[in-house]
N, C-alpha and C positions, 0 to 999 in steps of 0.2 A: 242547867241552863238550856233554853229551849230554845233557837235560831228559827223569830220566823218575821215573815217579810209584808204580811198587812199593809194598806196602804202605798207600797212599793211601785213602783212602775221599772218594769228592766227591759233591756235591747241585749238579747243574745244575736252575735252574727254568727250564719254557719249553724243555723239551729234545727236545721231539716233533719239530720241526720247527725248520729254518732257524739262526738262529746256537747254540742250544743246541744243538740234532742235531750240529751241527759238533763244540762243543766236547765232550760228551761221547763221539762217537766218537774222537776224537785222543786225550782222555782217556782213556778204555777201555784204546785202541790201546798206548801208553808206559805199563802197570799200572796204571790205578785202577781200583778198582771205585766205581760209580756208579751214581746213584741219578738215575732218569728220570723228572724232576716235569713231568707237565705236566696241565691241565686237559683240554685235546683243544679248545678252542672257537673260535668264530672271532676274526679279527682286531680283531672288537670287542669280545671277549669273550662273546658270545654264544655258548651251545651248551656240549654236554660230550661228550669221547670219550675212550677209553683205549687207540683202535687208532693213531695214530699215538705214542704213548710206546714202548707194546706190540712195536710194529716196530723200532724201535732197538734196545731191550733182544732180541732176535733176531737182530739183524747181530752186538752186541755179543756175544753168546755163541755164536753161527756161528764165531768168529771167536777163540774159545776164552777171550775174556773173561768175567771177571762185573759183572750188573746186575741190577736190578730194577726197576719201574715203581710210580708213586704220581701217583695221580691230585688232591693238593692244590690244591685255590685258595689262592693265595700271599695272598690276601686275608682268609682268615678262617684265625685263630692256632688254633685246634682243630685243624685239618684240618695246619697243617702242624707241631704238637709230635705229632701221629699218625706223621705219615711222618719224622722224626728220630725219634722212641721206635721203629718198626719199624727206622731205619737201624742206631743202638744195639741190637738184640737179633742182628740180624744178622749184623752185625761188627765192633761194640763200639766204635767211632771215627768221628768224620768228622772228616778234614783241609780239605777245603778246599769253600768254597760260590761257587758263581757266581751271583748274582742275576741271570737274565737274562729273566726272563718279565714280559712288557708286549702292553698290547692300545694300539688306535688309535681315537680319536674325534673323528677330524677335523673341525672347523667354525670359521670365523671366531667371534671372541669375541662379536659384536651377536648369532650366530643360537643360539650354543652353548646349554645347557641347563646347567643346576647340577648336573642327573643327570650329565651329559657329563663335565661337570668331573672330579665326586667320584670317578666310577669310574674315570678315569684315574690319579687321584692315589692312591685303594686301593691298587689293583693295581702300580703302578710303587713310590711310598713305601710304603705300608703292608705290601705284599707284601715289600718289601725289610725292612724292617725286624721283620716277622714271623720271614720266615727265618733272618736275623741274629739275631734274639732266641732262638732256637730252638737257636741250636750255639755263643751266645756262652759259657755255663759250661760246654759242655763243652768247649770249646778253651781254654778259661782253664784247668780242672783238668788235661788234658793239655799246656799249654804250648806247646802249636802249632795256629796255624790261621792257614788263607790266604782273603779274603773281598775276591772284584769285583761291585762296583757298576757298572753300565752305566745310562752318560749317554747325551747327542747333541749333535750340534750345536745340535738345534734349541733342547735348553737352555742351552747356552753362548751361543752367541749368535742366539737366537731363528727362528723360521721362522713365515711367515704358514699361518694357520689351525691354528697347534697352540701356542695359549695353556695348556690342559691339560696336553699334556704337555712340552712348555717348560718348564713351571715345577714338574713332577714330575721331569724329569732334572734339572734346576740342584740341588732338592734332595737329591738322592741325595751331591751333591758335598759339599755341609755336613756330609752326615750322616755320612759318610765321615772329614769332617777331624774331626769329634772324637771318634769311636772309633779314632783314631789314638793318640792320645794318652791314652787312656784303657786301651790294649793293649799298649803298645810292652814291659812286663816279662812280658808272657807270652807273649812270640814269636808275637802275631796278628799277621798282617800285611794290608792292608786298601787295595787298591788298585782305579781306577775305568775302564772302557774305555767309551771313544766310538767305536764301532765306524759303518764306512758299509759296508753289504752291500744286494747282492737278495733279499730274503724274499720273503715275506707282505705285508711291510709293505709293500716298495718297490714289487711287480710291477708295478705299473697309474702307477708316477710315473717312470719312464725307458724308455726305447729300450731293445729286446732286445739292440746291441751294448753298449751300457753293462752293462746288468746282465750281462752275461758276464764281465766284469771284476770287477764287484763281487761275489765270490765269499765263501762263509762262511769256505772252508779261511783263506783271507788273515787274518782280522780273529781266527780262532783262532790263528794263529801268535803272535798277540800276546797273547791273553788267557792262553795258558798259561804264558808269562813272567812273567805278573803272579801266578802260584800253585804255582811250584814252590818248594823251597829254599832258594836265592837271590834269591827275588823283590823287588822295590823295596817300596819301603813309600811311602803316601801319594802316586801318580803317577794322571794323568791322561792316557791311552795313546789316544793314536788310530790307529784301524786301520783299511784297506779298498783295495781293488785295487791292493794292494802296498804302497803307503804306510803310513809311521807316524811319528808325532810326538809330539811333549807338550805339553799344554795344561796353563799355570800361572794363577795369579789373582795379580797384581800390582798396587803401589800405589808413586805417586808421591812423592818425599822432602816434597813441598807446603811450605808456609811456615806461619810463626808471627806472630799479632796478638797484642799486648799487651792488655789489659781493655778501656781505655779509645779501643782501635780496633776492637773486633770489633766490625762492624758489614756489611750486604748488601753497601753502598755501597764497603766496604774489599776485600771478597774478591773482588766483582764487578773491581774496578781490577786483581787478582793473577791473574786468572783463568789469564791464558798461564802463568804461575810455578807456579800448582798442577798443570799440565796436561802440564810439562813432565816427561818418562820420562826424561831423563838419569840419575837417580839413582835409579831405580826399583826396587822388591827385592820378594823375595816373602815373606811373613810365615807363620810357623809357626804362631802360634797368634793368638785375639785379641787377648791382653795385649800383643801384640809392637807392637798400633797403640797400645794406651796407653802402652808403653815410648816408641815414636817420640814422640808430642806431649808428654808429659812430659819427654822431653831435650831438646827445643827448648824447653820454656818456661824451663829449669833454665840454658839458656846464654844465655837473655834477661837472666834476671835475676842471672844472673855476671855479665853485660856491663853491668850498668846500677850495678854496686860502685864 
């Protein structure tokens, strides 16, 4: 099978540099045309440029592609219904969005600032969901659109000194699962990559033979899975110096108390029982945990007839 993107119109954000530079060249490269969002700033978000956007969209059409550059803060919704209203006059579609622009503001929680916080959470949530808001009717009226969210580890399962953005990728993941289900009859499809590469981000936290490994092409190979045709719906893809896997959110089958035993003292005693993965599944939606505990209470009290 040959993954390619003809006709396509895609918005990578963050695509100056490092994992968007990635994906939008490979994008480019197999038909699309693409839209080069990036601010130009630094890794903390500080600063504005438009020469490294600028220089992509130049490889890209070196190269006999089409692109353009837009210089939006994913953070402020004006700046980016400008650059979809310029993508629409230009070529009247976007199929698919990559949310991938995110800045760092590393500090342990005690030193961190609320400034620190907020603008991580902007830029990573609000960014994503600006953009998202931005091409969600028009992919609804055209009945196709492909939309990755980029998690981390550090949100799944945490990483010291980045409480901010920790818990700005975990929610990228929520925000993903119910525009799932909110898309599923007009062919969006809406999936999330936790990518590990060398950027920007990583230079100064590994050893040069490490980040040689940790290459962008790698963690592209997978993200453009998650946006062509056939793409999965609802997946949580991890990619990086070759590797790839899936990362689910699972819950245990747990037990049921009766009224007059729900008590700390009862559940503390069940503890091993609730803890136990044997029967573990992974739930589609939230109702699906209220289906679970309401069929356990429902065969309690068949069994008590």
């Amino acid at each position: 099978m040959s993954i390619r993107f003809d006709g396509k119109v895609a918005i990578v954000t963050g695509a100056g540099n490092g994992l968007g530079r990635s994906h939008a060249l490979e994008l480019a490269a197999r038909g699309a045309k693409v839209v080069i969002n990036d601010l130009g700033g630094a890794r903390d978000g500080v600063g504005k440029s438009s020469e490294a956007a600028d220089e992509v969209v130049k490889q890209i059409e070196a190269a006999g592609g089409e692109a353009f550059a837009h210089g939006a803060n994913v953070a402020k919704f004006d700046e980016v219904e400008d650059m979809v209203k310029q993508t629409m006059e230009k070529w009247g579609r976007v199929d698919i969005l990559i949310n991938n622009a995110g800045i760092l503001r590393d500090k342990t929680f005690a030193k961190m600032t609320m400034d620190d916080f907020r603008i991580v959470m902007d830029v990573h949530v609000m960014g994503s969901v600006n953009c998202t808001k931005a091409v969600w009717q028009i992919m609804r009226d055209q009945n196709y659109g492909r939309i990755v969210m980029t998690t981390s580890s550090s949100g799944m399962y945490g990483n010291f000194g980045q409480a901010n953005y920790g818990a700005a990728k975990m929610a990228l993941i929520g925000f993903m699962n119910t525009l799932v289900l909110e898309s599923a009859k007009y062919d969006i499809r809406i999936n999330t990559l936790a990518p590990t590469a060398g950027t920007r981000m990583t230079e100064d936290l590994m050893p040069p033979e490490i980040l040689a490994m940790l290459n962008p092409e790698s963690v592209t190979a997978g993200a453009l899975v998650l946006v062509h045709n056939d793409s999965p719906n609802r997946t949580i893809l991890c990619a990086g110096a070759g590797g790839y896997a899936k990362t689910g959110l699972f819950e245990t089958d747990g037990i049921f108390l009766p009224a007059d035993e729900q008590t700390p003292e009862n559940v503390a005693a069940q503890w091993d029982t609730i803890m136990n993965t044997d029967n573990q599944q992974e739930l589609v939606s939230g109702g699906k945990q209220t289906e679970k505990f309401l069929g356990k209470a429902m065969a309690y009290l068949q069994s008590q007839k």
